[in-house]
C-alpha positions as a Markdown table, in Angstrom:
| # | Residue | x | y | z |
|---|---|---|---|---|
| 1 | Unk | 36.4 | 9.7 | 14.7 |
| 2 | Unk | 34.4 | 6.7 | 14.5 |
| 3 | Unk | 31.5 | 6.6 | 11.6 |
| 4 | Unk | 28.2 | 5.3 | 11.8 |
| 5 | Unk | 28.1 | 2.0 | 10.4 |
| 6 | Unk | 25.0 | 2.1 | 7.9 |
| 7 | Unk | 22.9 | -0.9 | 6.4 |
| 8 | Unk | 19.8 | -0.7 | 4.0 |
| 9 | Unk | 17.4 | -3.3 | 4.5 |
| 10 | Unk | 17.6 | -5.7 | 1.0 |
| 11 | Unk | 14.2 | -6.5 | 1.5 |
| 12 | Unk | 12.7 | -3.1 | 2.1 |
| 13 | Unk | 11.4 | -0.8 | -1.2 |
| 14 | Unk | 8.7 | -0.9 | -3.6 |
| 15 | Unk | 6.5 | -4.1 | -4.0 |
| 16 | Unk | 6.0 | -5.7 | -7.9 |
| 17 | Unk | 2.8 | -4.0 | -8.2 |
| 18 | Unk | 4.5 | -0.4 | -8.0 |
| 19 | Unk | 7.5 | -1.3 | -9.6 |
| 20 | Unk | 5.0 | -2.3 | -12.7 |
| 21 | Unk | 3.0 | 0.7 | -12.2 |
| 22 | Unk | 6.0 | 3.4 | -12.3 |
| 23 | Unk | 7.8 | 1.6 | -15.3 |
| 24 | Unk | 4.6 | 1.6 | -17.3 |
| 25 | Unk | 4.4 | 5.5 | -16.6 |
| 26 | Unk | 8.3 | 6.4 | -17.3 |
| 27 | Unk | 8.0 | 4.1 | -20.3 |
| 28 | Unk | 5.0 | 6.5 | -21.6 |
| 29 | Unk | 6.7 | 10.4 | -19.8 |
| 30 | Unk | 9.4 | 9.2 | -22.2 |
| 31 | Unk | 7.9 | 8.6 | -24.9 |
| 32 | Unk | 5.2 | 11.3 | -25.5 |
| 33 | Unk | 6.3 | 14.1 | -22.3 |
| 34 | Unk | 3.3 | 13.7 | -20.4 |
| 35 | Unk | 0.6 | 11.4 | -18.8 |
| 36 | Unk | -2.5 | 11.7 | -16.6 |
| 37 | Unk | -3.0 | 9.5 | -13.6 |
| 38 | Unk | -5.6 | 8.7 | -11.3 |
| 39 | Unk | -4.5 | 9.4 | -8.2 |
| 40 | Unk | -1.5 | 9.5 | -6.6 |
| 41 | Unk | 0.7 | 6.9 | -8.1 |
| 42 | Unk | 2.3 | 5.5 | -5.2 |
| 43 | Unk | 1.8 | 6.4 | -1.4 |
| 44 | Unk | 4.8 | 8.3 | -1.6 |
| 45 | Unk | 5.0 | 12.4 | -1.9 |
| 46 | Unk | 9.1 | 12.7 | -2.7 |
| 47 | Unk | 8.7 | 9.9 | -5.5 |
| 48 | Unk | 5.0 | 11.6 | -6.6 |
| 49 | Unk | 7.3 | 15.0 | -7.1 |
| 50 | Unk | 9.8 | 13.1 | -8.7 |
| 51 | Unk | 7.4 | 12.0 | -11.6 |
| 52 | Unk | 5.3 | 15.2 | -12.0 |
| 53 | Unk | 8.6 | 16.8 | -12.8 |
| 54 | Unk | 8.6 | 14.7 | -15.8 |
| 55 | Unk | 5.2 | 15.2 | -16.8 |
| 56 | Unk | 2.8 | 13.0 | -14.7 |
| 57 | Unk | -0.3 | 14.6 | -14.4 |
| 58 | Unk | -2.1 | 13.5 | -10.9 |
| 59 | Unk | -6.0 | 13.7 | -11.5 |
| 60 | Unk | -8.9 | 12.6 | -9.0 |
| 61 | Unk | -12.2 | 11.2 | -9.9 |
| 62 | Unk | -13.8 | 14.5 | -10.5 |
| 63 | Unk | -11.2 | 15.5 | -13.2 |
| 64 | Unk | -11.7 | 12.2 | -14.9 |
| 65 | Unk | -15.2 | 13.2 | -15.7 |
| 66 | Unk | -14.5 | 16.3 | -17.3 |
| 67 | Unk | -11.4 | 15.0 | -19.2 |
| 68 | Unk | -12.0 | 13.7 | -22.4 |
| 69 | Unk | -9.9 | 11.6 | -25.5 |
| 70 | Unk | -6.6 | 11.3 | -23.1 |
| 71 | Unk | -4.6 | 8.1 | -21.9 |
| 72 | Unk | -5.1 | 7.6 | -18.1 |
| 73 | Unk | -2.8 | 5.5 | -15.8 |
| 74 | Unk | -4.5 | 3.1 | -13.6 |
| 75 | Unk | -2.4 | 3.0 | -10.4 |
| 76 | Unk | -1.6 | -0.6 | -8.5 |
| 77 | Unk | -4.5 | 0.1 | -6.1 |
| 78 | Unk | -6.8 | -0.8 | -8.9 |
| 79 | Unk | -10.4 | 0.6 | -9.6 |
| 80 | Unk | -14.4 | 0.2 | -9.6 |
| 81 | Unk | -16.2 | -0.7 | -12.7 |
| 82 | Unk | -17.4 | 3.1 | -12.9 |
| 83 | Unk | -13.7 | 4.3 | -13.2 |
| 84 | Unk | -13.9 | 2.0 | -17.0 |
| 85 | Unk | -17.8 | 3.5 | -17.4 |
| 86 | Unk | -16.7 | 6.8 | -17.6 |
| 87 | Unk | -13.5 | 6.2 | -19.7 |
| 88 | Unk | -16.0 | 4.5 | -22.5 |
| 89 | Unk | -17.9 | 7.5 | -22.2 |
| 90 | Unk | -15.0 | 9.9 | -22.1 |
| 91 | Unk | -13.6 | 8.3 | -25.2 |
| 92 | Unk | -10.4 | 7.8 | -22.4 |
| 93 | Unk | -7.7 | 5.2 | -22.8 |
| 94 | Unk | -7.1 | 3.7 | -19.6 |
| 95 | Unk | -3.1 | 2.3 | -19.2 |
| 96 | Unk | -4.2 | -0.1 | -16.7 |
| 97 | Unk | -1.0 | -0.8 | -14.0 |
| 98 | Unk | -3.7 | -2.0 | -11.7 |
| 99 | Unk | -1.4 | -5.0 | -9.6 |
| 100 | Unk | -2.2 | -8.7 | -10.6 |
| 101 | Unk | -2.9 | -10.0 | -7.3 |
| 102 | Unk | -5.3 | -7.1 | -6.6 |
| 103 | Unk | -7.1 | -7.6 | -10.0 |
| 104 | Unk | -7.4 | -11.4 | -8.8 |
| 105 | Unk | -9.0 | -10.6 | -5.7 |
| 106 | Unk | -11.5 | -8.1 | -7.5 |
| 107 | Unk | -12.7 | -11.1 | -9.5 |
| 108 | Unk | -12.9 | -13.5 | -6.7 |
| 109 | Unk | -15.4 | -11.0 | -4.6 |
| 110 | Unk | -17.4 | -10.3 | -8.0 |
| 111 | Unk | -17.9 | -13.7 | -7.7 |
| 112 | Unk | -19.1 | -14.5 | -4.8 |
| 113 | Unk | -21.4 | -11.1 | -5.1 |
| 114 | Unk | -22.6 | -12.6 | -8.0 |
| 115 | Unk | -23.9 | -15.7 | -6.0 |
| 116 | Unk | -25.5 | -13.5 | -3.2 |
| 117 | Unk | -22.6 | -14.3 | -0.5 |
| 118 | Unk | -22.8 | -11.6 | 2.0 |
| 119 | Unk | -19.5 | -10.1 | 1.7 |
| 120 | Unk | -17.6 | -8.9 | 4.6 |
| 121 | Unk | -14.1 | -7.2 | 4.0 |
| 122 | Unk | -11.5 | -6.3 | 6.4 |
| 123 | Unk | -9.4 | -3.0 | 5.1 |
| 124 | Unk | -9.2 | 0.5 | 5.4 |
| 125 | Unk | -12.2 | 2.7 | 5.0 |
| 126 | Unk | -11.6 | 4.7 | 1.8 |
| 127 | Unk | -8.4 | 3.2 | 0.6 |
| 128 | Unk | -8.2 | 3.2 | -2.7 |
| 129 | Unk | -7.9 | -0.7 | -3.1 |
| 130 | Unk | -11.0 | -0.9 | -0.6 |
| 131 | Unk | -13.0 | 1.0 | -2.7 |
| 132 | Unk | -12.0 | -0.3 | -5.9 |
| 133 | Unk | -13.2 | -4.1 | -4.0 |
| 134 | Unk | -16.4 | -2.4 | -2.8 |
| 135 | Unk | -17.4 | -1.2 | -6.9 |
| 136 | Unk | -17.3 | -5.5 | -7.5 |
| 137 | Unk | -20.3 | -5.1 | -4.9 |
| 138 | Unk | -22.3 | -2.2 | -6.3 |
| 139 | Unk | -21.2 | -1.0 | -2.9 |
| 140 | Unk | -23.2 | -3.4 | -0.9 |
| 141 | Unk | -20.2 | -5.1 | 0.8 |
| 142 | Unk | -19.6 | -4.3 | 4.6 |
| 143 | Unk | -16.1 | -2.6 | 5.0 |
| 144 | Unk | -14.8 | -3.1 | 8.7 |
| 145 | Unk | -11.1 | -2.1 | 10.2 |
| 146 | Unk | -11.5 | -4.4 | 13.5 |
| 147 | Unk | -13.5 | -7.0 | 15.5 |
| 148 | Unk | -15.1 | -4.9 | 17.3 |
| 149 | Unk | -16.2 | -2.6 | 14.7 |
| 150 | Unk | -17.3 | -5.8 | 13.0 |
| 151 | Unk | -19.6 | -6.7 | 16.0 |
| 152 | Unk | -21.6 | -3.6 | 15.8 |
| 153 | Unk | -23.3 | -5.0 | 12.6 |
| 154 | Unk | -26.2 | -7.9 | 12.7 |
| 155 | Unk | -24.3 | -10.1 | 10.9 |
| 156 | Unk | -25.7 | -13.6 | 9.0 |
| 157 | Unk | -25.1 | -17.2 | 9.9 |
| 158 | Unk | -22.9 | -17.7 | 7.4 |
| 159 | Unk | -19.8 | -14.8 | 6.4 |
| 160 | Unk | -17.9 | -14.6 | 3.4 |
| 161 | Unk | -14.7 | -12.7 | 4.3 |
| 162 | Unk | -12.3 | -11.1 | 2.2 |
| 163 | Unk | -9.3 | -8.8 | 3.2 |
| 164 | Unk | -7.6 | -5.9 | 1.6 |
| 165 | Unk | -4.0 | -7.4 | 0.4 |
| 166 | Unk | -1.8 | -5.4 | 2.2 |
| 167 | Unk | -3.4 | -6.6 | 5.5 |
| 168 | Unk | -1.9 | -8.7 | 8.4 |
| 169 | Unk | -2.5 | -12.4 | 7.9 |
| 170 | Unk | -2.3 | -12.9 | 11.8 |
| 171 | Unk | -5.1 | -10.1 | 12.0 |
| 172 | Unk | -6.9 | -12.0 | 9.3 |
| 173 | Unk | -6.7 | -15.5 | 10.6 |
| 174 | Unk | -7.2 | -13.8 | 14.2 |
| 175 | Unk | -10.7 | -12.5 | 12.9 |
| 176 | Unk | -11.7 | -15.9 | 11.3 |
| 177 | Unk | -11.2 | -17.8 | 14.2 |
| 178 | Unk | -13.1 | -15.3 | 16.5 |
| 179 | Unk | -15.9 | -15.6 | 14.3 |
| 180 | Unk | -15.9 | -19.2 | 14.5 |
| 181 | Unk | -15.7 | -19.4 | 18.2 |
| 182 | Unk | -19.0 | -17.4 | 18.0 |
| 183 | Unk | -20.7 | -19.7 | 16.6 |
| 184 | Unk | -20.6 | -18.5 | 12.9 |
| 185 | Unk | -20.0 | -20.5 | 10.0 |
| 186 | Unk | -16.6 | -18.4 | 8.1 |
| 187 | Unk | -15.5 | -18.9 | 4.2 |
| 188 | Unk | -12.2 | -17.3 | 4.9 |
| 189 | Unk | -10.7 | -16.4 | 1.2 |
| 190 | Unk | -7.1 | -15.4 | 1.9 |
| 191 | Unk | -6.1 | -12.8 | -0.8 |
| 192 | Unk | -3.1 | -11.4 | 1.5 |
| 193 | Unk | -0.3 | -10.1 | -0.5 |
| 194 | Unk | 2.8 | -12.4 | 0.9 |
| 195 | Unk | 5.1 | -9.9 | -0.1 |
| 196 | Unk | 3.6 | -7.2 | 1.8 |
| 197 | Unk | 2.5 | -9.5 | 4.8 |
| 198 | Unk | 5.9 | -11.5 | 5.2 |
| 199 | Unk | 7.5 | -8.2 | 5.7 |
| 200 | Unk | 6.4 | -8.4 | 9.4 |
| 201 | Unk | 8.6 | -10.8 | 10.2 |
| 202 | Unk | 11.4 | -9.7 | 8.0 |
| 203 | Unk | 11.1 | -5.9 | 9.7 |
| 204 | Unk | 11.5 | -7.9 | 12.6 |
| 205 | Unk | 14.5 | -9.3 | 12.5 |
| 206 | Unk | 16.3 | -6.5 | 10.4 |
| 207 | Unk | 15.2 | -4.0 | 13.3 |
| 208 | Unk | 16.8 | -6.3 | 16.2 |
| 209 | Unk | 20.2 | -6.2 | 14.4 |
| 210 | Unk | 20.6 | -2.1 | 15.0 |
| 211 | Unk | 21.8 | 0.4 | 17.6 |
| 212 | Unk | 19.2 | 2.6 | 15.4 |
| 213 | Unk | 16.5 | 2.3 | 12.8 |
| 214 | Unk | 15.7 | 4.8 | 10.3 |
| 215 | Unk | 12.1 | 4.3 | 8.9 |
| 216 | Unk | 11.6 | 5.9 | 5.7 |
| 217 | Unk | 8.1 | 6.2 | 4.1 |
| 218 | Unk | 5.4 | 8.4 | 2.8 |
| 219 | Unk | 3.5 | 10.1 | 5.5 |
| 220 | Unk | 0.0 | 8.7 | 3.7 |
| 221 | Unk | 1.3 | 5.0 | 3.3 |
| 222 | Unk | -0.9 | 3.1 | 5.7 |
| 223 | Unk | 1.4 | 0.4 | 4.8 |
| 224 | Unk | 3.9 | 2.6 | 5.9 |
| 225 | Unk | 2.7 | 3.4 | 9.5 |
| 226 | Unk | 1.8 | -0.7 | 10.3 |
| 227 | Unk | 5.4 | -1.6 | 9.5 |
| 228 | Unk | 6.6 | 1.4 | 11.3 |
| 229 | Unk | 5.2 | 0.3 | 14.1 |
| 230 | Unk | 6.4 | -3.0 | 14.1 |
| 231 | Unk | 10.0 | -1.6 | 13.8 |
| 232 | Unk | 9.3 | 0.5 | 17.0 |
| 233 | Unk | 8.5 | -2.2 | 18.7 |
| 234 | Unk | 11.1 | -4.5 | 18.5 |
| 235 | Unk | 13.7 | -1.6 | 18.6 |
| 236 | Unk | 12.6 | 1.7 | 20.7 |
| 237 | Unk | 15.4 | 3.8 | 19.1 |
| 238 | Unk | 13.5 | 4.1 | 15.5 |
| 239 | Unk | 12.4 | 7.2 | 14.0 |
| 240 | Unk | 10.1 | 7.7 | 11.3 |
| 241 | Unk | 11.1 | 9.5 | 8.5 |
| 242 | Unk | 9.8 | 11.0 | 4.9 |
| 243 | Unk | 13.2 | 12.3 | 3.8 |
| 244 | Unk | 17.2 | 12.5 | 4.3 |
| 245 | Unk | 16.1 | 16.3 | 5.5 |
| 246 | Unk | 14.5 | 15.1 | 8.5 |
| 247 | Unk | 17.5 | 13.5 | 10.1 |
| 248 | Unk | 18.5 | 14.8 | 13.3 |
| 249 | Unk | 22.1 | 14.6 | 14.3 |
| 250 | Unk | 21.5 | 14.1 | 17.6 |
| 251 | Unk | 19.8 | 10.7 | 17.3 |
| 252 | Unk | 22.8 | 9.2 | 16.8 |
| 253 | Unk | 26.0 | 8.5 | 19.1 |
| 254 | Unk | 29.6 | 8.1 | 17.7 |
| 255 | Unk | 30.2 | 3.9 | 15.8 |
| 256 | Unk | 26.7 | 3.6 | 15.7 |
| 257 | Unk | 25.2 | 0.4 | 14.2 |
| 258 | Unk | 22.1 | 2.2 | 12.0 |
| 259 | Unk | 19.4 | -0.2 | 9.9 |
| 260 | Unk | 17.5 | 1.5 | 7.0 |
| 261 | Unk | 14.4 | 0.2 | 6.0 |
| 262 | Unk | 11.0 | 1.3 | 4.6 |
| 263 | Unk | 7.5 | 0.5 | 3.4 |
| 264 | Unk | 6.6 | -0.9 | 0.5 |
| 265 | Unk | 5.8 | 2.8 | -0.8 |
| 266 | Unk | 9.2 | 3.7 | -0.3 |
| 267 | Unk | 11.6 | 3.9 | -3.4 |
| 268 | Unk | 15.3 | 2.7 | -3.0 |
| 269 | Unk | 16.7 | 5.3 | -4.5 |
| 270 | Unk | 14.9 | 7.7 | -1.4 |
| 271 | Unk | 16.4 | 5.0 | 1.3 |
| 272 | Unk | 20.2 | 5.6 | -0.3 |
| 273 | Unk | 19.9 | 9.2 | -0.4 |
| 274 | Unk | 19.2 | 8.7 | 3.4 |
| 275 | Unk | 22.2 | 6.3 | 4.1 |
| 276 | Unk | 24.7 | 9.2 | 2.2 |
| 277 | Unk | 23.2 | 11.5 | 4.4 |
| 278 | Unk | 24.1 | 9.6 | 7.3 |
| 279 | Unk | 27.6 | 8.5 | 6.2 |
| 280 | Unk | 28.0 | 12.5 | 6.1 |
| 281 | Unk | 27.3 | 12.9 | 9.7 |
């Protein structure tokens, strides 16, 4: 009998910015058995479990307050300037992993805060990034998730417009020019992570080259449902899943062509556990 003939997507797996994060907190569960961070590390339960088995501590905001004289890991998402208030006050050592192009965009919308620029920023309400861009505001930014969401506020004459990074540059660029068309004036500061944008196009492709697409991710990842999506629609037969558990048997027909691919959440090692899986079937 025929197998299924199984591919992993090169391109697929964990951005820089979590790769940096998750060696900086195996570097330290190695060296002293244990290490608090703030929030979960990555958007990604199996690889969350796989850590906390080796001593990562996941704490939220609340905690933080009442912990005091600890080192605390600063996840890729990044935070608010009263995350670094309270470790001062907690006598907390912060093991900052916050990702570089994140920290970068923080700075640039401090900036422009910091010369009264109305600041408009296009993400996720409550995402940890998002909020950790709102904190460079004193929370006085304007958060929206689409156009027409954007529409409901009285907006000024002139708009300074940020994005979260993981965002669609088409989206972004999309938004801009609507704007413009309306008669408002637009400083568009493009702070879209390429790596995470550019995997559109590469999902794209990759998905059009399979009988069937597996889609592995965390159920949280936002990240995780856009490029999801994307596979779906340029290949129908895709199904979502969080791990090799979930496959069903009965998605798949004898010789097969399957694609495995993920977001950007998703660790490789998760993705190969799902292609032995499916070379077992």
């Amino acid at each position: 009998m025929q197998r299924l003939n199984v591919t992993i997507d090169a391109n697929s797996g964990f951005c820089f910015g979590v790769v940096y994060a998750i060696q900086m907190a195996e570097d330290i569960l190695a060296e002293q058995g244990y290490l608090y961070c703030l929030g979960d590390i990555v958007h990604n339960d199996v690889e969350v479990e796989r850590l906390q088995q080796r001593g990562l501590r996941i704490i939220d905001h609340q905690q933080l307050r009442e912990l005091h004289h600890e080192a605390v890991l600063i996840r890729a998402h990044g935070e608010p300037p009263e995350t670094y208030q309270v470790a001062m006050q907690n006598n907390l050592t912060l093991i900052d992993a916050s990702c570089p192009v994140v920290l970068k965009l923080q700075n640039r919308i401090k900036s422009s805060y910091d010369k009264s620029e109305q600041i408009y920023i296009y993400g996720k309400h409550g995402h940890a990034e998002v909020l950790g861009l709102l904190g460079q505001t004193s929370n006085n930014a304007v958060v929206f998730e689409n156009m027409e969401e954007l529409l409901q506020h009285e907006l000024p004459p002139k708009i300074t417009l940020y994005s979260q990074t993981t965002k669609s540059t088409d989206s972004f660029y999309n938004i801009k020019n609507q704007l413009e068309a309306k008669g408002f004036e637009v400083d568009a500061n493009d702070t879209i992570c390429r790596q995470v944008s550019n995997r559109d196009k590469e999902l794209r492709s990759f998905a059009a080259k399979f009988d069937k697409v597996i889609f592995v991710s965390g159920t949280k990842s936002s990240n995780g449902r856009v490029l999801y999506e994307v596979c779906k629609n340029t290949n129908p037969n895709t199904y979502f899943i969080s791990k090799a558990e979930e496959l069903q048997p009965e998605w798949f027909a004898t010789g097969d062509t399957v694609g495995i691919c993920g977001a950007t959440s998703t660790p490789m090692w998760l993705m190969e556990q799902v292609r032995d899986e499916l070379v077992k079937l």
